[in-house]
C-alpha positions as CSV (number, residue, x, y, z in Angstrom):
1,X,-20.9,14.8,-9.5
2,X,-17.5,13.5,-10.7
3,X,-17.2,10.1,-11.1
4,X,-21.0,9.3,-10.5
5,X,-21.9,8.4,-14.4
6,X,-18.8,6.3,-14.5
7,X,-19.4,3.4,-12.3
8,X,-20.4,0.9,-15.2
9,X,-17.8,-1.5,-15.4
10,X,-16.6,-2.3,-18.8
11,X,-17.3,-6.0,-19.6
12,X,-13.6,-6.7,-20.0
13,X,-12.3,-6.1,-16.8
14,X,-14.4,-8.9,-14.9
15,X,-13.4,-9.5,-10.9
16,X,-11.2,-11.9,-10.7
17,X,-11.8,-14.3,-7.5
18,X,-9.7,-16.5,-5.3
19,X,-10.5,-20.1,-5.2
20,X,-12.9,-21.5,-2.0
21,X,-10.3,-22.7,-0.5
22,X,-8.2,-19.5,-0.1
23,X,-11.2,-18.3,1.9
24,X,-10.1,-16.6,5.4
25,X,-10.8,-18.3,8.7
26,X,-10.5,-17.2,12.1
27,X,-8.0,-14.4,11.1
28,X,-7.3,-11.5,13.4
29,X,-8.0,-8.3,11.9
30,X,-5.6,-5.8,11.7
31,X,-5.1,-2.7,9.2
32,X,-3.2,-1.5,6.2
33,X,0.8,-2.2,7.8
34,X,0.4,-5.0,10.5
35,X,1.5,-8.2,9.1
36,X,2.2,-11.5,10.2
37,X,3.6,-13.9,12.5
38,X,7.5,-14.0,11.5
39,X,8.3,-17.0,13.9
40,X,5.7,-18.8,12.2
41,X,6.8,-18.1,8.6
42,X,10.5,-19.1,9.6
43,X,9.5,-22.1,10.8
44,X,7.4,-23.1,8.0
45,X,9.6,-21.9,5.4
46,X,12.4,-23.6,7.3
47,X,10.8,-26.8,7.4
48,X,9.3,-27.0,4.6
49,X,11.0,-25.4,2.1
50,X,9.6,-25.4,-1.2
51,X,6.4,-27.1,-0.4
52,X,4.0,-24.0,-0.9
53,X,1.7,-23.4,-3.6
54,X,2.2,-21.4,-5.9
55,X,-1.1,-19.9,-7.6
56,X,-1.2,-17.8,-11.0
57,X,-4.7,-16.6,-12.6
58,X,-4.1,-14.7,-16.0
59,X,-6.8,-12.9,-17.3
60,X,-6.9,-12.2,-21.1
61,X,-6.1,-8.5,-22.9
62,X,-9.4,-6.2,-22.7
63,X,-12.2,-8.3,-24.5
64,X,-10.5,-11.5,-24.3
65,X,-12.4,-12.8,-20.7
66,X,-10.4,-14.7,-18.0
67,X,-8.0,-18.2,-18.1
68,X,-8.6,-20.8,-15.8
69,X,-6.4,-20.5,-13.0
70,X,-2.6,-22.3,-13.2
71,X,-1.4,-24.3,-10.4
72,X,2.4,-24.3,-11.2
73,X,5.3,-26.5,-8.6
74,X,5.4,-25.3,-5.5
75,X,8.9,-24.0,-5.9
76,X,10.8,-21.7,-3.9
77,X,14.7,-19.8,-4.9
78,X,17.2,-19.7,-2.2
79,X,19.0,-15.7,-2.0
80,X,21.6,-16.6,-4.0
81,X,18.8,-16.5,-7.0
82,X,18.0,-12.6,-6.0
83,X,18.0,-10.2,-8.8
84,X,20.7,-7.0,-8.3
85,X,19.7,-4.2,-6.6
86,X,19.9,-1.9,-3.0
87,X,17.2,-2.3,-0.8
88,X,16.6,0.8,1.9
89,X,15.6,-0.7,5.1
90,X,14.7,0.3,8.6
91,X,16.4,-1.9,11.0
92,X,13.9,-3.6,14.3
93,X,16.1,-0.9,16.3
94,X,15.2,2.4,14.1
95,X,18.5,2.4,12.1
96,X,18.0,3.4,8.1
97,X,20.5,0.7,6.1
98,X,21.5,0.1,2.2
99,X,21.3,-2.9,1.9
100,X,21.4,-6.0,-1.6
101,X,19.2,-8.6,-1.6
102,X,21.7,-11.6,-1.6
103,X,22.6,-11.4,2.2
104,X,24.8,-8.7,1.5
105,X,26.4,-6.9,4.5
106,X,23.9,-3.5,5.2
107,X,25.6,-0.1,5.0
108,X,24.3,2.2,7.9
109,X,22.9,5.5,6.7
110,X,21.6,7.1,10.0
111,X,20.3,5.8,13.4
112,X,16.9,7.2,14.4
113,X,14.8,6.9,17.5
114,X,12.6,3.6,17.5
115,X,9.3,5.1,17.3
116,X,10.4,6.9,14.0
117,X,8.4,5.4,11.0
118,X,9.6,6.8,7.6
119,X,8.0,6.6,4.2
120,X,9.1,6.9,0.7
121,X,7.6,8.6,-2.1
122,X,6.1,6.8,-5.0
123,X,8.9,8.2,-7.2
124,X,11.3,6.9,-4.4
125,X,13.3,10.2,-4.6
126,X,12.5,11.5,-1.2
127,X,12.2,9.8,2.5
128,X,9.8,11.5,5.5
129,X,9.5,10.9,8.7
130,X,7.6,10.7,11.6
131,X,9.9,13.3,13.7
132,X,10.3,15.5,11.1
133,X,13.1,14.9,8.3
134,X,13.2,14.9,4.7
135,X,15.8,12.5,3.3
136,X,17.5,11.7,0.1
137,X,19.8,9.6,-1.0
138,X,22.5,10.4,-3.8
139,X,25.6,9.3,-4.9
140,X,28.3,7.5,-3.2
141,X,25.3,6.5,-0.6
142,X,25.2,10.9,0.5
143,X,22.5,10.9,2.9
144,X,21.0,14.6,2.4
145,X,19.3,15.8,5.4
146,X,16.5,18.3,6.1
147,X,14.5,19.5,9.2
148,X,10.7,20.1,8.6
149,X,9.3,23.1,10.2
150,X,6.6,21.8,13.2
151,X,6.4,18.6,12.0
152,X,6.4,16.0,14.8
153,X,4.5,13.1,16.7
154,X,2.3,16.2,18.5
155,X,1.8,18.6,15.6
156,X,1.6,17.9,12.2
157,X,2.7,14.8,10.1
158,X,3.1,13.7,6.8
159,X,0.4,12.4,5.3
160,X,1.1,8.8,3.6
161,X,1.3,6.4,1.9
162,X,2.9,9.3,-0.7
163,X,3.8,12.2,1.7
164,X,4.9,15.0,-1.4
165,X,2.6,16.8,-3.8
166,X,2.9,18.4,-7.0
167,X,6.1,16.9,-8.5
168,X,7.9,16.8,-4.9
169,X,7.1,20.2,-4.1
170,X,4.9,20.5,-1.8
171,X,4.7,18.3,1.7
172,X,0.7,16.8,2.3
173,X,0.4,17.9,6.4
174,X,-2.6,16.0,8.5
175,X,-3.0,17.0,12.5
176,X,-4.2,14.0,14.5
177,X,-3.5,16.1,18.3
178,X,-6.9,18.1,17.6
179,X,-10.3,17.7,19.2
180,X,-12.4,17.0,16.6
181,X,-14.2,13.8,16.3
182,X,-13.6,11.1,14.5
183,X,-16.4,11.5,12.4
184,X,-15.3,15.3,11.5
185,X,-11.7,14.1,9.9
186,X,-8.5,15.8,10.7
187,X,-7.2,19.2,9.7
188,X,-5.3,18.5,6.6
189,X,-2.7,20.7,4.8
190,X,0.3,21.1,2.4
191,X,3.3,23.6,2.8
192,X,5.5,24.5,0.4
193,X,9.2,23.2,0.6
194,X,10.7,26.4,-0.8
195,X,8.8,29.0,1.3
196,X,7.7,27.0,4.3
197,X,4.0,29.1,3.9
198,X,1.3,26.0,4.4
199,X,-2.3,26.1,3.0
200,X,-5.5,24.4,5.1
201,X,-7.4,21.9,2.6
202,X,-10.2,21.3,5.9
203,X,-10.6,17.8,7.1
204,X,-10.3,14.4,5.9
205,X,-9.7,10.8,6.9
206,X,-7.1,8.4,5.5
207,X,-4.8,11.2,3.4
208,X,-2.1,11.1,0.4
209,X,-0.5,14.0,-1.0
210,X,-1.2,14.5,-4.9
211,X,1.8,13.8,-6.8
212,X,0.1,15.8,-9.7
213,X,-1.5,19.2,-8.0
214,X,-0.9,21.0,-4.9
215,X,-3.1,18.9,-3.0
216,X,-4.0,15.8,-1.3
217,X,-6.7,12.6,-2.1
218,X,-8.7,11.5,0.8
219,X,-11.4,9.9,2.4
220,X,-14.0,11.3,4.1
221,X,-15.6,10.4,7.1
222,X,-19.0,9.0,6.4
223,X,-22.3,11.4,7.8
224,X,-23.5,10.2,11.5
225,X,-27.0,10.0,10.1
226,X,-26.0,7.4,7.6
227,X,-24.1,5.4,10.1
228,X,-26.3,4.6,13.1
229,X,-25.6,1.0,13.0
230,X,-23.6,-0.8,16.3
231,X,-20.6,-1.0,14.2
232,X,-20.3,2.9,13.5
233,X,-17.9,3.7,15.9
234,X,-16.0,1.2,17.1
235,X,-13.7,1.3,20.1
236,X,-10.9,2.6,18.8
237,X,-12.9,5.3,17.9
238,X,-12.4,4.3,13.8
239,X,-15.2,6.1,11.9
240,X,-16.2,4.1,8.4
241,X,-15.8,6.3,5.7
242,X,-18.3,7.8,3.1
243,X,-16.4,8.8,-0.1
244,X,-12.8,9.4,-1.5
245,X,-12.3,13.2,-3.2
246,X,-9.0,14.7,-5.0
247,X,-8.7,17.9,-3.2
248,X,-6.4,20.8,-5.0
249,X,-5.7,24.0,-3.7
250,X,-8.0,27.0,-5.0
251,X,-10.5,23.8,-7.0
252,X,-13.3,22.2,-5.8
253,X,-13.6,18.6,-4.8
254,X,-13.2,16.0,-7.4
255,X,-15.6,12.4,-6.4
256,X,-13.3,9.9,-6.8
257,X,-16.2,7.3,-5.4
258,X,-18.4,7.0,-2.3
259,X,-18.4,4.3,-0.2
260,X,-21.9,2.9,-2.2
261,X,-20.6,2.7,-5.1
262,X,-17.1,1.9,-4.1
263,X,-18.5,-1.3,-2.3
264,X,-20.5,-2.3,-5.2
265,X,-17.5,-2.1,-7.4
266,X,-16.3,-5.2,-5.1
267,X,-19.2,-6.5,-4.2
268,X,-19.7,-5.7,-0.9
269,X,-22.8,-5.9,0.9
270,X,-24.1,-1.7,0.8
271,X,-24.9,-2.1,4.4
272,X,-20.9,-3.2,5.3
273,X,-19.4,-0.4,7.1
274,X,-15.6,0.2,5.3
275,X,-12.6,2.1,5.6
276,X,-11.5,3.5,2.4
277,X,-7.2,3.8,1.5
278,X,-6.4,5.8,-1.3
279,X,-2.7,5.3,-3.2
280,X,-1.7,7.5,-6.3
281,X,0.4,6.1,-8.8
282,X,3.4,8.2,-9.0
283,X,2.3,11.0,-11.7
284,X,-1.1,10.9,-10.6
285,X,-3.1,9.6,-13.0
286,X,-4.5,6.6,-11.4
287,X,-5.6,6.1,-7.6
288,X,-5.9,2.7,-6.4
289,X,-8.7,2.5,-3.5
290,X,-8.3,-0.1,-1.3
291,X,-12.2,-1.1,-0.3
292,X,-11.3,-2.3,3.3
293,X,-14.7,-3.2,6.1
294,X,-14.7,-2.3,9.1
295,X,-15.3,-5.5,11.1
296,X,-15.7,-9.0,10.5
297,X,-14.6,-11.6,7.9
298,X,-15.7,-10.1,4.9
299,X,-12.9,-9.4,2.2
300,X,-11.6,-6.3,1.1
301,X,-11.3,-4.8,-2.8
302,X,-9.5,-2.9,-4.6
303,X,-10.8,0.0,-7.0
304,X,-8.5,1.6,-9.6
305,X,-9.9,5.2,-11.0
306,X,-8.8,7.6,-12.9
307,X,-8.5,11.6,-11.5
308,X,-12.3,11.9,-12.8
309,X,-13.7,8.9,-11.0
310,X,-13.8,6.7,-14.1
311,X,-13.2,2.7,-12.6
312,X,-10.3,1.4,-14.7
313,X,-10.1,-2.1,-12.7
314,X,-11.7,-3.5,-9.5
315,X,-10.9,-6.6,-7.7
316,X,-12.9,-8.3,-5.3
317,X,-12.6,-10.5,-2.9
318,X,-8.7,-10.2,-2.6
319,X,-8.6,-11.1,1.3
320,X,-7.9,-9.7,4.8
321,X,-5.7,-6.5,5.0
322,X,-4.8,-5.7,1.8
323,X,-2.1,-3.2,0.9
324,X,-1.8,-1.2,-2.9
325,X,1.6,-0.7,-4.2
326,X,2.4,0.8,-7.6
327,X,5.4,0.6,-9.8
328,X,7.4,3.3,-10.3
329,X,5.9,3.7,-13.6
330,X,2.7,3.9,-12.6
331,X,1.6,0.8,-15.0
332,X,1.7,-2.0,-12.5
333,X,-0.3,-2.7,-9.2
334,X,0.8,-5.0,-6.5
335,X,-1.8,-6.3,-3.6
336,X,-0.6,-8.3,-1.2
337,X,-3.7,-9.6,1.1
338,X,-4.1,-12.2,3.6
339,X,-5.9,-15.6,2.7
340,X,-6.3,-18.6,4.7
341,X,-3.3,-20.5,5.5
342,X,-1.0,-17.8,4.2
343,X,-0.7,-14.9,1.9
344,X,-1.1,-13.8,-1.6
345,X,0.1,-11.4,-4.3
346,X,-2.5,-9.8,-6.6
347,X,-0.5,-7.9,-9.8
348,X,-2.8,-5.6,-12.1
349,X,-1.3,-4.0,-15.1
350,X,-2.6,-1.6,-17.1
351,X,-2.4,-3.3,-20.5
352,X,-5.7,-5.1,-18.5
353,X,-3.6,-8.7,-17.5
354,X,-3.9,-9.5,-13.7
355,X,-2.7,-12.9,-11.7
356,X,-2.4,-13.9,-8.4
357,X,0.8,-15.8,-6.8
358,X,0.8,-17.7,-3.6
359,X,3.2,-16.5,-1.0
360,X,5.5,-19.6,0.6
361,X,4.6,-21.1,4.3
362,X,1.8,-19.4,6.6
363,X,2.8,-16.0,7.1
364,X,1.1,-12.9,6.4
365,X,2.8,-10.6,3.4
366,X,2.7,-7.1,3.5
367,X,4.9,-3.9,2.9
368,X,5.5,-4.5,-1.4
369,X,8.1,-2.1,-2.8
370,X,8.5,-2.2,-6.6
371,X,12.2,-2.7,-8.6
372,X,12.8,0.4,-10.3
373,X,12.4,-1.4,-13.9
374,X,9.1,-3.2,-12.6
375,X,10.1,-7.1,-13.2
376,X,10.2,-7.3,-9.3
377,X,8.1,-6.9,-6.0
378,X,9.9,-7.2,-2.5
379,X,7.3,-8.0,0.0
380,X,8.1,-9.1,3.8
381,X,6.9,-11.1,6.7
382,X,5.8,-9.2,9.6
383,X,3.2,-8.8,12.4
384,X,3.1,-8.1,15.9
385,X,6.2,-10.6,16.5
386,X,8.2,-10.1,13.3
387,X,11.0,-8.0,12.6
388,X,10.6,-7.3,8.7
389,X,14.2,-8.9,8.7
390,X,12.4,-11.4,6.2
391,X,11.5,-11.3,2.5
392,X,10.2,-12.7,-0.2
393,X,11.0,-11.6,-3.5
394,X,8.1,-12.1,-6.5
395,X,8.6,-12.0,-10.1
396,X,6.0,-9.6,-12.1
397,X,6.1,-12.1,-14.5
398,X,5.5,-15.2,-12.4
399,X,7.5,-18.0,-11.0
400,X,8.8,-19.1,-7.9
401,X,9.4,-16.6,-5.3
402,X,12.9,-15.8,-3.8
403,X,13.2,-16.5,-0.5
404,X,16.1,-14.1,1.3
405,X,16.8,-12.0,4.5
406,X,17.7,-8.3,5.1
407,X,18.0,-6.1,7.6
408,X,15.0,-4.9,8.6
409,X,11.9,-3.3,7.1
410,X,12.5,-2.6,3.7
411,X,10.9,1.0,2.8
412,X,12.5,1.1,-1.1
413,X,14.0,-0.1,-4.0
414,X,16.8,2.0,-5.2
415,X,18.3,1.7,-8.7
416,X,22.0,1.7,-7.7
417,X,24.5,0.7,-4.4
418,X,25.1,-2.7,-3.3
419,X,24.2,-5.6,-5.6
420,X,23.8,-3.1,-8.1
C-alpha cells in the first residue's frame, strides 16, 4: 500500500514539544472552527496589554537537531503597527466586507443570509458558499457572482477546507442529507464548472477537493469491528476515522496514512480513537493531517505527507483543537491550537525550521489566513460568544504580535484594496 514503507521518520525532523506548563486543563472540547471566549480575550488584552508571553522554539535546518526554546518580552503592537493589506471578512450578521488591517473603514461586497458560511480556496482566487455561490473578487473590488447547480444546505455542499479541484476546475461535492451511517461516510463528488456533468467518488468522512487532480483527499470512516470500544460512536453520532486516501477520478486510492500509523507519527496512544482533517497545500503536493482524538484531554498532531504517503514533518503534542493553514506558496504551515491559559501558533516551513509563538491574553486562536507574500498570519478570537471582530496579527518571522480589530470573520488575505 501507498505510504505504508514510508512511516520512518527521518532523524532530522524530531517532534517538537510544548513546555509542561502549556499543558491543557479543564478545556472544553470543541472541533476544527469553534474558538474562544472573545469577552474574555478583550478583557485580558484590555487590561493587560502587553503582559503575555511570548514563546519561540527554532529548530535547526535538516540534521542540525533542535534549540532550546526562547522566551522573548512579552510584547504586544497596537494596529497602527499592521502591515498593508485587504482582509475579506464575513461580518457577525452574514455580510462579506473588504476590509485593511489598521481599523480601516470595511467596504461591503454583498449581504448574505446569517447561516451562510463561505470558504476560500487555498490559492484564494475563488469564494463558496454554503447556499450555493461561487465568488471572485477582481478589480476595482467587482464582486463576480455565480449560482451552483443543486448546491444547498439540503443537497450537496462544498467540500472544505479547499472546496475546487484540479487547478479551480472542478467543485469537490459531499451530501450530508442521506441515510447512511456515520460509519459508512457520505456520498462524495466533483462536478465540472464548465459542463455542470458531476462524477461519484463513493463515500468518505472529513473531505477536500484536490487542487492537483480531479478529485478529492479524505478520511475514511474507521471499520465497526475495529472500533467496539464505548467511545466509538459518540452522541453526536461522530465516527473516529480509520485512514486518509487521495481519491482521483478513473485511479485507485492512494494511502495517505491510517489512523495507526497516523497516531504513532504523534505519539498517540494506538488505542485513542481520532478524527483525522486533511488540508492540501495549494498545488497539491503536500497534505497536512491534523491528528485530532476523539474525546478527552489528550493533544492533537499534525502530519505533513507527500501525495505518496511519505511523512515530511509531524508534530506532536500541539494542543486542543488545532487548525492547519498553508501559505499561498505551499512552503509554510500555520497551527494555531489551544494550550492552557491561552493559545498558540505552531509555523512549519519546508526548508525544515519550525517555532511556536504565544498568542496574547486567554483566548482561544483559530481561523489563520496567510499574507499573500507569506511574512504574515492573521488569526482571530472566537468561540461560542465571539464575533471574529478580533485579530491578532503574527509575524512568520517572529516577534510581537499585532493586536487590531476588523469587521468580522476574516476568510482571506487579498493582495490588493484597502491598506494596500
Amino acid at each position: 500500500m501507498p505510504g505504508a514503507q514510508h512511516r520512518d521518520l527521518p532523524e532530522h525532523l524530531p517532534f517538537p514539544a510544548l513546555d509542561p506548563e502549556l499543558s491543557p486543563s479543564g478545556m472544553m472540547r470543541r472541533r476544527l472552527r469553534n474558538l474562544g471566549l472573545a469577552a474574555v480575550a478583550i478583557a485580558i488584552l484590555a487590561g493587560l496589554g502587553g503582559l503575555a508571553t511570548y514563546l519561540v522554539h527554532a529548530l535547526a535546518a535538516p540534521g542540525g537537531g533542535r534549540h532550546a526554546a526562547a522566551r522573548q518580552g512579552a510584547r504586544t503592537l497596537p494596529a497602527a503597527s499592521a502591515p498593508a493589506g485587504t482582509v475579506l471578512s464575513q461580518t457577525p450578521r452574514g455580510a462579506l466586507t473588504l476590509s485593511g488591517l489598521r481599523g480601516q473603514r470595511p467596504t461591503v461586497l454583498m449581504s448574505l443570509p446569517r447561516q451562510v458560511y463561505v470558504s476560500a480556496t487555498a490559492d484564494n482566487r475563488y469564494l463558496v458558499t454554503t447556499n450555493g455561490l461561487l465568488l471572485s473578487v477582481g478589480p476595482g473590488d467587482h464582486l463576480t457572482t455565480t449560482r451552483l447547480k443543486d448546491v444547498s444546505f439540503s443537497t450537496w455542499s462544498a467540500g472544505g477546507p479547499e472546496p475546487l479541484a484540479d487547478g479551480d476546475r472542478y467543485l469537490a461535492l459531499q451530501d450530508f442529507n442521506t441515510s447512511n451511517s456515520p460509519a459508512d461516510g457520505s456520498p462524495i463528488a466533483i462536478r465540472a464548472l464548465s459542463t455542470g456533468r458531476s462524477r461519484s467518488l463513493g463515500t468518505g468522512d472529513l473531505m477536500s477537493a484536490d487542487p492537483a487532480a480531479a478529485g478529492v483527499i479524505t478520511s475514511l470512516p474507521a471499520p465497526v469491528v475495529a472500533t467496539s470500544t464505548a467511545s466509538s460512536a459518540p452522541s453526536n453520532g461522530g465516527w473516529p476515522d480509520g485512514k486518509v486516501v487521495l481519491r482521483d477520478a478513473g485511479r485507485k486510492d492512494v494511502l495517505l496514512g491510517t489512523a495507526t500509523q497516523l497516531k504513532a507519527d504523534v505519539h498517540l496512544p494506538a488505542a485513542t480513537p481520532v478524527y483525522l482533517f486533511p488540508a492540501p497545500d495549494p498545488a497539491g503536493d503536500k497534505i497536512a493531517i491534523v491528528v485530532e482524538p476523539e474525546v478527552g484531554q489528550s493533544l492533537a498532531g499534525v502530519v505533513v505527507v507527500s501525495r505518496t504517503g511519505r511523512v515530511l514533518y509531524a508534530l506532536s503534542g500541539a494542543g486542543l483543537h488545532v487548525s492547519a493553514s498553508w501559505s499561498q506558496s505551499g512552503e509554510s504551515l500555520a497551527m494555531p491550537a489551544q494550550v492552557a491559559h491561552g493559545s498558540v501558533l505552531h509555523i512549519w516551513n519546508a526548508s525544515g525550521r519550525t517555532s511556536v509563538q504565544r498568542f496574547p491574553g486567554r483566548g482561544e486562536y483559530g481561523g489563520c489566513s496567510w499574507s499573500p507574500d507569506g511574512a504574515w498570519i492573521l488569526c482571530e478570537v472566537g468561540g461560542p460568544h465571539a464575533s471574529g471582530e478580533q485579530w491578532a496579527v503574527a509575524s512568520a518571522s517572529g516577534g510581537p504580535m499585532v493586536i487590531t480589530t476588523g469587521p468580522g470573520y476574516p476568510i482571506a488575505w487579498l493582495a490588493r484594496g484597502p491598506g494596500a
